[in-house]
C-alpha positions, 0 to 999 in steps of 0.5 A, a space after each residue: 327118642 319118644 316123639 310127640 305127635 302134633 295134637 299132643 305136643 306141648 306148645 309154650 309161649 315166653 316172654 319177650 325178654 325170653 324170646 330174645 334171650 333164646 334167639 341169641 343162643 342161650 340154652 335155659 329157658 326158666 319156669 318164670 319166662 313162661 307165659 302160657 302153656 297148652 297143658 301140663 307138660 311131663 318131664 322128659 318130654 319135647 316142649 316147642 317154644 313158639 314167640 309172640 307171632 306163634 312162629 316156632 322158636 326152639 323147641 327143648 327138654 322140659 322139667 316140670 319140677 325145675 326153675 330151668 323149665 325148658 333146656 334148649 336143644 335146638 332154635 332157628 328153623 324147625 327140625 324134627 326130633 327123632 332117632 336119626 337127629 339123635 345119631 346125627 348130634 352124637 356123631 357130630 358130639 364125637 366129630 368135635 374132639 377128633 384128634 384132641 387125643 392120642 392113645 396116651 390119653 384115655 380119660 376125656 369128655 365126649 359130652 359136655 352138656 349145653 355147650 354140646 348139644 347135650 342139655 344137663 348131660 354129661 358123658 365121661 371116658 375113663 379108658 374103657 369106662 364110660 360115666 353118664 352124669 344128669 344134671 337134669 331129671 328130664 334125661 330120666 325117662 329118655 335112659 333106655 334111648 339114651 343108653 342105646 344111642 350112646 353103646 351103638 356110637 361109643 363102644 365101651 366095658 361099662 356105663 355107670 349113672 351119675 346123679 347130681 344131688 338134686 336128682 337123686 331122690 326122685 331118681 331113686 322113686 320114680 324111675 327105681 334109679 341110682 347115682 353109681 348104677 350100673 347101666 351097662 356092663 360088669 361092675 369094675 373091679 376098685 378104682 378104674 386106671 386111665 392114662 392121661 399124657 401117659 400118667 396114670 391115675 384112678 378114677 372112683 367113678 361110683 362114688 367119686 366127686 363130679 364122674 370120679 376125676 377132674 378132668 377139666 385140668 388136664 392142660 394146667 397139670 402138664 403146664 404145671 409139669 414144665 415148671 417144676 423142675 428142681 422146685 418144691 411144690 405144695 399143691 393145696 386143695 390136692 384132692 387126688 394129687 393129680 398136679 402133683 404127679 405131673 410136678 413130680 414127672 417134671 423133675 420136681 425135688 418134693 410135693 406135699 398134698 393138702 386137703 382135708 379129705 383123708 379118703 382123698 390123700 389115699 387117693 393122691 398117694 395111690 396116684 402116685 404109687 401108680 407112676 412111680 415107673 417115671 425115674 423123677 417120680 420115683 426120686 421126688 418125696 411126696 408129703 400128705 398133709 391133711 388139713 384145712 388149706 386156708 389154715 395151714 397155709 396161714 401157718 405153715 412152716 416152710 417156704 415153696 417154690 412152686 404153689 397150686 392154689 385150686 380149690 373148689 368153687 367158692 361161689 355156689 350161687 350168684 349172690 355168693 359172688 362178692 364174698 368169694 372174691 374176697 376171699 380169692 384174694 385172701 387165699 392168694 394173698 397167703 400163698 403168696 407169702 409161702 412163695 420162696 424168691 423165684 417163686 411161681 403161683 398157680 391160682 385156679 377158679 371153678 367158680 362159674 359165679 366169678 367171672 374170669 376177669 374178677 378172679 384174675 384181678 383179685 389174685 393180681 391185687 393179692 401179688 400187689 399188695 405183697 410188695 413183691 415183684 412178680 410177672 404174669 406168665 399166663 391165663 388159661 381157661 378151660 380145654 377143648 373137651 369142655 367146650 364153654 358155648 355160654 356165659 354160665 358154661 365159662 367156670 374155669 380159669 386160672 392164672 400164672 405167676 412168677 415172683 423174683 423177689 
Protein backbone atom coordinates (compact mmCIF):
# COMPACT_ATOMS: atom_id res chain seq x y z
CA UNK A 1 0.00 0.00 0.00
CA UNK A 2 1.03 3.81 -0.94
CA UNK A 3 2.75 4.98 2.19
CA UNK A 4 2.89 8.72 3.41
CA UNK A 5 6.07 10.17 4.43
CA UNK A 6 6.13 12.09 7.81
CA UNK A 7 6.39 15.71 6.54
CA UNK A 8 3.46 14.91 4.42
CA UNK A 9 1.31 12.86 6.54
CA UNK A 10 -2.06 13.87 7.42
CA UNK A 11 -2.05 14.42 11.29
CA UNK A 12 -6.00 14.83 12.88
CA UNK A 13 -7.02 15.68 16.50
CA UNK A 14 -10.50 14.29 18.09
CA UNK A 15 -12.64 15.24 20.56
CA UNK A 16 -12.40 13.82 23.87
CA UNK A 17 -15.39 11.86 23.50
CA UNK A 18 -13.76 10.32 20.31
CA UNK A 19 -10.92 9.61 22.00
CA UNK A 20 -12.05 7.59 24.40
CA UNK A 21 -14.38 6.12 21.81
CA UNK A 22 -11.57 4.72 19.49
CA UNK A 23 -9.29 3.67 22.73
CA UNK A 24 -11.82 1.12 23.43
CA UNK A 25 -11.91 -0.36 19.92
CA UNK A 26 -14.48 1.24 17.78
CA UNK A 27 -13.63 1.37 14.39
CA UNK A 28 -15.45 4.64 13.04
CA UNK A 29 -14.31 7.67 13.44
CA UNK A 30 -17.02 10.58 12.23
CA UNK A 31 -16.20 14.00 10.03
CA UNK A 32 -17.93 15.66 13.39
CA UNK A 33 -15.49 14.17 16.04
CA UNK A 34 -12.82 16.05 14.39
CA UNK A 35 -11.03 18.84 15.95
CA UNK A 36 -8.47 19.82 13.89
CA UNK A 37 -6.32 18.87 10.89
CA UNK A 38 -3.07 19.78 9.36
CA UNK A 39 -4.14 19.93 5.69
CA UNK A 40 -6.91 18.76 3.68
CA UNK A 41 -6.51 15.25 3.41
CA UNK A 42 -7.41 12.83 -0.12
CA UNK A 43 -9.42 9.80 0.17
CA UNK A 44 -7.79 6.64 0.11
CA UNK A 45 -4.91 8.00 1.95
CA UNK A 46 -3.41 6.93 5.99
CA UNK A 47 -4.80 9.73 8.66
CA UNK A 48 -3.01 9.47 12.18
CA UNK A 49 -5.28 9.97 14.98
CA UNK A 50 -3.25 11.84 17.76
CA UNK A 51 -5.31 12.45 21.39
CA UNK A 52 -5.02 15.78 23.33
CA UNK A 53 -1.38 15.17 24.76
CA UNK A 54 -0.32 14.59 20.83
CA UNK A 55 0.40 10.67 21.60
CA UNK A 56 -0.38 8.59 18.64
CA UNK A 57 -3.93 6.98 19.09
CA UNK A 58 -4.70 5.04 15.80
CA UNK A 59 -4.25 5.78 12.59
CA UNK A 60 -7.04 4.48 9.58
CA UNK A 61 -8.60 5.05 6.04
CA UNK A 62 -9.77 8.41 5.41
CA UNK A 63 -12.93 9.72 3.36
CA UNK A 64 -12.95 13.16 2.60
CA UNK A 65 -16.68 12.89 1.30
CA UNK A 66 -17.99 10.54 4.08
CA UNK A 67 -19.69 11.39 7.58
CA UNK A 68 -17.57 8.34 8.87
CA UNK A 69 -14.11 10.54 8.14
CA UNK A 70 -11.66 7.96 9.36
CA UNK A 71 -11.92 3.98 9.51
CA UNK A 72 -9.86 2.58 11.90
CA UNK A 73 -7.13 0.18 10.97
CA UNK A 74 -5.14 -0.01 13.78
CA UNK A 75 -5.01 1.71 17.62
CA UNK A 76 -2.76 1.41 20.75
CA UNK A 77 1.13 1.41 20.08
CA UNK A 78 2.24 2.96 16.76
CA UNK A 79 3.03 0.40 13.85
CA UNK A 80 3.95 1.16 10.48
CA UNK A 81 1.53 0.56 7.55
CA UNK A 82 3.41 -0.88 4.81
CA UNK A 83 3.24 -4.24 2.59
CA UNK A 84 4.57 -6.60 4.89
CA UNK A 85 1.51 -5.20 7.58
CA UNK A 86 -0.96 -5.74 4.57
CA UNK A 87 0.27 -9.52 3.95
CA UNK A 88 0.44 -10.13 7.80
CA UNK A 89 -3.24 -8.95 8.30
CA UNK A 90 -4.67 -10.88 5.17
CA UNK A 91 -2.62 -13.99 6.42
CA UNK A 92 -4.07 -13.71 9.97
CA UNK A 93 -7.89 -12.61 8.00
CA UNK A 94 -7.60 -16.20 6.49
CA UNK A 95 -5.81 -17.92 9.81
CA UNK A 96 -9.45 -16.99 11.42
CA UNK A 97 -11.49 -19.28 9.30
CA UNK A 98 -8.97 -22.21 9.11
CA UNK A 99 -10.99 -25.22 9.58
CA UNK A 100 -14.59 -23.61 9.50
CA UNK A 101 -15.14 -25.46 6.12
CA UNK A 102 -14.69 -28.65 4.76
CA UNK A 103 -14.74 -29.27 0.71
CA UNK A 104 -18.57 -29.54 0.92
CA UNK A 105 -18.56 -25.70 1.58
CA UNK A 106 -17.31 -23.30 -1.09
CA UNK A 107 -19.27 -20.13 -0.64
CA UNK A 108 -17.80 -18.27 2.84
CA UNK A 109 -16.64 -15.00 3.79
CA UNK A 110 -12.91 -14.42 3.98
CA UNK A 111 -13.14 -10.73 4.77
CA UNK A 112 -15.66 -9.35 6.97
CA UNK A 113 -15.00 -5.65 6.71
CA UNK A 114 -14.25 -3.72 10.35
CA UNK A 115 -14.77 -6.87 12.51
CA UNK A 116 -11.76 -8.15 10.40
CA UNK A 117 -9.46 -5.79 10.08
CA UNK A 118 -10.84 -4.85 6.78
CA UNK A 119 -12.70 -1.24 7.30
CA UNK A 120 -15.79 -1.22 4.63
CA UNK A 121 -14.43 -4.33 2.53
CA UNK A 122 -15.76 -7.14 1.98
CA UNK A 123 -14.47 -10.28 0.32
CA UNK A 124 -16.58 -13.01 -0.78
CA UNK A 125 -15.58 -17.01 -2.25
CA UNK A 126 -18.27 -18.50 -4.30
CA UNK A 127 -16.08 -21.78 -5.24
CA UNK A 128 -13.79 -20.60 -7.68
CA UNK A 129 -14.93 -16.81 -7.68
CA UNK A 130 -13.90 -14.38 -5.84
CA UNK A 131 -16.51 -11.09 -4.88
CA UNK A 132 -14.80 -7.62 -3.48
CA UNK A 133 -17.56 -5.51 -2.24
CA UNK A 134 -16.46 -1.58 -0.95
CA UNK A 135 -18.47 0.17 1.42
CA UNK A 136 -16.09 2.80 1.47
CA UNK A 137 -14.50 5.04 -1.67
CA UNK A 138 -11.34 5.11 0.67
CA UNK A 139 -10.63 1.48 -0.78
CA UNK A 140 -10.67 3.26 -4.67
CA UNK A 141 -7.31 4.24 -5.08
CA UNK A 142 -5.68 1.63 -3.12
CA UNK A 143 -7.63 -1.21 -6.09
CA UNK A 144 -4.26 -2.23 -7.69
CA UNK A 145 -2.31 -2.93 -4.11
CA UNK A 146 -5.39 -4.29 -2.78
CA UNK A 147 -5.99 -6.80 -6.16
CA UNK A 148 -2.32 -7.63 -5.96
CA UNK A 149 -2.39 -8.63 -2.14
CA UNK A 150 -5.37 -10.50 -2.30
CA UNK A 151 -4.39 -12.83 -5.81
CA UNK A 152 -0.80 -13.43 -4.17
CA UNK A 153 -2.51 -14.85 -0.86
CA UNK A 154 -6.15 -16.33 -2.43
CA UNK A 155 -5.71 -18.14 -5.52
CA UNK A 156 -9.09 -17.79 -7.39
CA UNK A 157 -10.60 -17.92 -11.59
CA UNK A 158 -11.97 -14.60 -10.94
CA UNK A 159 -12.39 -11.35 -9.07
CA UNK A 160 -15.64 -9.01 -9.53
CA UNK A 161 -15.98 -5.51 -7.87
CA UNK A 162 -19.01 -4.90 -6.00
CA UNK A 163 -20.05 -0.95 -5.09
CA UNK A 164 -22.35 -0.06 -2.46
CA UNK A 165 -24.76 2.24 -3.84
CA UNK A 166 -23.46 5.16 -2.35
CA UNK A 167 -20.13 4.33 -4.38
CA UNK A 168 -20.77 4.04 -7.47
CA UNK A 169 -21.24 7.51 -9.03
CA UNK A 170 -17.92 8.60 -7.87
CA UNK A 171 -16.49 5.16 -8.52
CA UNK A 172 -17.46 5.29 -12.17
CA UNK A 173 -15.97 9.29 -12.43
CA UNK A 174 -12.88 9.37 -10.77
CA UNK A 175 -11.53 6.00 -10.86
CA UNK A 176 -13.31 4.89 -14.34
CA UNK A 177 -14.71 1.85 -12.12
CA UNK A 178 -17.86 -0.25 -11.77
CA UNK A 179 -20.15 -2.22 -9.67
CA UNK A 180 -20.05 -5.83 -11.47
CA UNK A 181 -16.43 -5.06 -12.95
CA UNK A 182 -14.18 -7.70 -13.71
CA UNK A 183 -11.08 -6.82 -11.94
CA UNK A 184 -9.48 -10.40 -12.69
CA UNK A 185 -9.80 -12.91 -14.68
CA UNK A 186 -12.64 -14.23 -17.71
CA UNK A 187 -16.02 -13.17 -16.92
CA UNK A 188 -18.31 -16.26 -15.68
CA UNK A 189 -20.35 -17.76 -17.87
CA UNK A 190 -24.32 -17.01 -16.21
CA UNK A 191 -24.72 -17.60 -12.43
CA UNK A 192 -21.50 -19.04 -10.51
CA UNK A 193 -22.27 -22.90 -8.84
CA UNK A 194 -21.18 -23.29 -5.25
CA UNK A 195 -21.74 -25.77 -2.67
CA UNK A 196 -22.87 -25.24 0.70
CA UNK A 197 -23.27 -28.36 3.23
CA UNK A 198 -23.26 -29.95 -0.28
CA UNK A 199 -26.26 -28.11 -1.64
CA UNK A 200 -25.81 -26.45 -4.58
CA UNK A 201 -26.79 -22.88 -5.20
CA UNK A 202 -26.03 -20.10 -7.95
CA UNK A 203 -24.58 -17.05 -7.05
CA UNK A 204 -25.49 -13.80 -9.62
CA UNK A 205 -22.19 -12.18 -8.35
CA UNK A 206 -22.39 -9.18 -11.16
CA UNK A 207 -25.49 -7.97 -10.34
CA UNK A 208 -27.00 -10.10 -7.43
CA UNK A 209 -28.22 -8.43 -3.78
CA UNK A 210 -25.05 -7.98 -1.35
CA UNK A 211 -22.17 -10.37 -3.66
CA UNK A 212 -24.68 -12.37 -5.29
CA UNK A 213 -26.05 -14.93 -1.99
CA UNK A 214 -26.83 -14.40 1.51
CA UNK A 215 -24.48 -16.17 3.06
CA UNK A 216 -24.61 -15.05 6.69
CA UNK A 217 -27.60 -17.64 6.92
CA UNK A 218 -25.71 -20.82 6.12
CA UNK A 219 -26.12 -22.26 9.78
CA UNK A 220 -30.00 -21.20 10.10
CA UNK A 221 -30.60 -23.07 6.69
CA UNK A 222 -29.14 -26.41 7.82
CA UNK A 223 -30.91 -25.58 11.24
CA UNK A 224 -33.74 -25.47 9.33
CA UNK A 225 -33.15 -28.78 7.36
CA UNK A 226 -33.34 -30.63 10.66
CA UNK A 227 -36.65 -29.45 11.53
CA UNK A 228 -38.55 -30.01 8.38
CA UNK A 229 -39.05 -33.62 8.17
CA UNK A 230 -42.68 -34.32 6.93
CA UNK A 231 -43.66 -30.42 7.35
CA UNK A 232 -44.92 -27.97 4.86
CA UNK A 233 -42.65 -25.19 4.86
CA UNK A 234 -43.49 -21.51 3.73
CA UNK A 235 -40.33 -19.69 3.53
CA UNK A 236 -41.57 -15.90 3.21
CA UNK A 237 -39.20 -13.16 1.77
CA UNK A 238 -37.56 -16.44 -0.06
CA UNK A 239 -35.41 -14.73 -2.20
CA UNK A 240 -33.39 -17.70 -3.94
CA UNK A 241 -35.06 -20.35 -1.91
CA UNK A 242 -32.02 -21.07 -0.13
CA UNK A 243 -33.97 -22.54 3.19
CA UNK A 244 -36.34 -24.07 1.25
CA UNK A 245 -33.83 -26.34 -0.34
CA UNK A 246 -32.36 -27.36 3.10
CA UNK A 247 -36.20 -27.91 4.20
CA UNK A 248 -36.69 -30.08 1.08
CA UNK A 249 -33.31 -32.22 1.59
CA UNK A 250 -34.72 -32.62 5.36
CA UNK A 251 -37.55 -34.60 4.06
CA UNK A 252 -39.89 -31.74 3.93
CA UNK A 253 -43.36 -32.88 2.50
CA UNK A 254 -43.84 -29.29 0.26
CA UNK A 255 -42.11 -25.78 0.18
CA UNK A 256 -43.96 -22.71 -1.22
CA UNK A 257 -41.43 -19.65 -2.14
CA UNK A 258 -42.90 -16.08 -1.54
CA UNK A 259 -41.52 -12.78 -2.56
CA UNK A 260 -42.10 -10.14 -4.59
CA UNK A 261 -39.38 -10.46 -6.79
CA UNK A 262 -40.07 -12.72 -10.09
CA UNK A 263 -36.28 -12.65 -11.18
CA UNK A 264 -35.84 -14.03 -7.69
CA UNK A 265 -38.50 -16.92 -7.87
CA UNK A 266 -36.40 -17.88 -10.87
CA UNK A 267 -33.94 -17.97 -9.02
CA UNK A 268 -35.39 -20.14 -6.22
CA UNK A 269 -36.81 -22.80 -8.70
CA UNK A 270 -33.20 -22.79 -10.36
CA UNK A 271 -31.89 -23.42 -6.85
CA UNK A 272 -33.81 -26.15 -6.47
CA UNK A 273 -33.63 -27.72 -10.14
CA UNK A 274 -29.84 -27.92 -9.24
CA UNK A 275 -30.48 -30.57 -6.32
CA UNK A 276 -32.82 -32.38 -7.33
CA UNK A 277 -29.99 -35.45 -6.87
CA UNK A 278 -31.05 -35.31 -3.07
CA UNK A 279 -34.27 -38.07 -3.33
CA UNK A 280 -36.13 -35.85 -0.68
CA UNK A 281 -35.63 -32.86 -3.21
CA UNK A 282 -36.79 -34.47 -5.80
CA UNK A 283 -40.20 -35.81 -3.81
CA UNK A 284 -40.92 -32.40 -2.12
CA UNK A 285 -43.43 -30.09 -4.48
CA UNK A 286 -42.22 -26.56 -4.40
CA UNK A 287 -44.53 -23.76 -4.77
CA UNK A 288 -43.58 -20.22 -5.95
CA UNK A 289 -45.82 -17.39 -5.12
CA UNK A 290 -45.13 -13.96 -5.89
CA UNK A 291 -46.33 -11.32 -3.90
CA UNK A 292 -46.17 -9.01 -1.13
CA UNK A 293 -45.40 -11.28 2.00
CA UNK A 294 -46.97 -9.19 4.55
CA UNK A 295 -50.23 -9.30 2.38
CA UNK A 296 -50.24 -12.83 1.64
CA UNK A 297 -49.48 -14.03 4.79
CA UNK A 298 -52.55 -11.87 6.11
CA UNK A 299 -54.64 -13.79 3.45
CA UNK A 300 -53.41 -16.94 3.03
CA UNK A 301 -55.29 -19.76 2.58
CA UNK A 302 -53.74 -22.74 4.00
CA UNK A 303 -52.22 -23.63 7.20
CA UNK A 304 -48.21 -24.54 7.84
CA UNK A 305 -46.14 -26.44 9.77
CA UNK A 306 -42.90 -24.97 9.59
CA UNK A 307 -42.66 -20.83 8.93
CA UNK A 308 -39.49 -18.66 7.97
CA UNK A 309 -40.05 -15.31 8.46
CA UNK A 310 -36.48 -13.25 7.25
CA UNK A 311 -37.15 -10.45 5.66
CA UNK A 312 -34.77 -7.62 4.70
CA UNK A 313 -34.07 -5.28 7.09
CA UNK A 314 -36.66 -3.04 8.33
CA UNK A 315 -34.59 -0.37 9.92
CA UNK A 316 -32.15 1.54 7.41
CA UNK A 317 -31.43 3.78 10.06
CA UNK A 318 -31.36 4.29 13.68
CA UNK A 319 -34.67 6.51 13.82
CA UNK A 320 -36.39 3.64 11.81
CA UNK A 321 -35.84 1.68 14.87
CA UNK A 322 -39.30 1.90 16.94
CA UNK A 323 -41.29 1.30 13.67
CA UNK A 324 -39.51 -1.69 12.79
CA UNK A 325 -40.10 -3.25 15.75
CA UNK A 326 -43.63 -2.84 15.57
CA UNK A 327 -43.56 -4.00 12.78
CA UNK A 328 -41.58 -7.41 13.70
CA UNK A 329 -44.01 -8.10 15.67
CA UNK A 330 -46.90 -7.60 13.23
CA UNK A 331 -45.28 -9.67 10.66
CA UNK A 332 -44.78 -12.31 13.40
CA UNK A 333 -47.98 -12.10 14.95
CA UNK A 334 -49.32 -13.25 11.17
CA UNK A 335 -47.25 -15.88 10.82
CA UNK A 336 -48.17 -17.18 14.01
CA UNK A 337 -51.71 -17.49 12.92
CA UNK A 338 -50.60 -19.57 9.65
CA UNK A 339 -48.87 -22.13 11.97
CA UNK A 340 -50.43 -25.49 11.89
CA UNK A 341 -50.77 -27.33 15.84
CA UNK A 342 -47.31 -28.36 16.23
CA UNK A 343 -45.92 -25.79 14.44
CA UNK A 344 -42.57 -24.00 14.34
CA UNK A 345 -41.64 -20.40 13.55
CA UNK A 346 -38.44 -19.43 12.17
CA UNK A 347 -38.30 -15.40 12.63
CA UNK A 348 -34.89 -13.67 11.54
CA UNK A 349 -33.81 -9.99 11.68
CA UNK A 350 -30.75 -7.98 9.52
CA UNK A 351 -31.62 -5.20 10.85
CA UNK A 352 -28.26 -3.94 12.82
CA UNK A 353 -30.65 -0.73 14.01
CA UNK A 354 -32.92 -3.38 16.17
CA UNK A 355 -30.85 -4.67 18.69
CA UNK A 356 -31.05 -8.68 19.53
CA UNK A 357 -33.08 -8.48 22.44
CA UNK A 358 -35.94 -5.86 21.12
CA UNK A 359 -36.18 -8.19 17.88
CA UNK A 360 -36.40 -11.39 20.34
CA UNK A 361 -39.13 -9.62 22.67
CA UNK A 362 -40.99 -8.36 19.84
CA UNK A 363 -41.73 -11.91 18.01
CA UNK A 364 -42.11 -13.26 21.78
CA UNK A 365 -45.02 -10.67 22.34
CA UNK A 366 -46.45 -11.68 19.08
CA UNK A 367 -46.53 -15.80 20.50
CA UNK A 368 -48.03 -14.38 23.46
CA UNK A 369 -50.75 -12.47 22.49
CA UNK A 370 -51.68 -15.41 20.03
CA UNK A 371 -52.98 -17.19 23.17
CA UNK A 372 -51.06 -20.17 21.92
CA UNK A 373 -48.62 -22.35 24.04
CA UNK A 374 -45.18 -22.31 22.29
CA UNK A 375 -41.52 -22.97 23.71
CA UNK A 376 -38.45 -21.03 22.76
CA UNK A 377 -36.21 -23.82 21.24
CA UNK A 378 -33.30 -21.53 20.27
CA UNK A 379 -31.50 -18.04 19.33
CA UNK A 380 -28.89 -17.89 17.01
CA UNK A 381 -26.85 -14.81 16.00
CA UNK A 382 -24.42 -14.63 13.17
CA UNK A 383 -21.74 -17.39 12.20
CA UNK A 384 -18.06 -17.24 12.37
CA UNK A 385 -17.26 -16.05 8.74
CA UNK A 386 -19.00 -13.09 9.81
CA UNK A 387 -17.43 -12.14 12.75
CA UNK A 388 -19.53 -9.03 14.66
CA UNK A 389 -16.06 -7.08 16.37
CA UNK A 390 -18.70 -3.93 17.58
CA UNK A 391 -22.17 -3.08 18.21
CA UNK A 392 -22.91 -1.76 14.59
CA UNK A 393 -21.52 -4.98 13.28
CA UNK A 394 -24.19 -7.25 15.40
CA UNK A 395 -27.30 -7.47 12.43
CA UNK A 396 -28.37 -10.93 12.72
CA UNK A 397 -30.36 -12.68 14.81
CA UNK A 398 -32.95 -15.07 14.90
CA UNK A 399 -35.28 -16.99 16.89
CA UNK A 400 -36.96 -20.56 17.09
CA UNK A 401 -39.99 -21.35 18.22
CA UNK A 402 -42.48 -24.14 18.69
CA UNK A 403 -46.06 -24.09 19.09
CA UNK A 404 -48.21 -27.36 20.53
CA UNK A 405 -51.29 -25.96 20.57
Amino acid sequence: MPAVTANTRLRLRVKATAETIVRGGHPWVFADSLRDQNREGQTGELAVIYDRNDKFLAVGLFDADSPIRVRILHAGKPQTIDAAWWQARLSQTRARRAGLFDAQTTGYRLIHGESDGWPGLVLDRYDTTLALKLYTAAWLPRMDETLALIKAQIPSERIVLRLSRNLQAAAAKDFQQHDGQILFGAPPEGAVIFCENGVRFEADVIRGQKTGFFLDQRENRREVETLAAGRRVLNAFSFSGGFSVYAARGGAKSVTDLDISAHALESAKRNFALNRNFPAVAACRQETVQADAFDWIEKAPAKFDLIVLDPPSLAKRASESEGAVRAYERLNSLGINLLARDGVLVAGSCSAHVPAAEFFDAVRRAAMKSGRKFSELKTMRQPPDHPAGFKEAEYLKVIYLKFTT
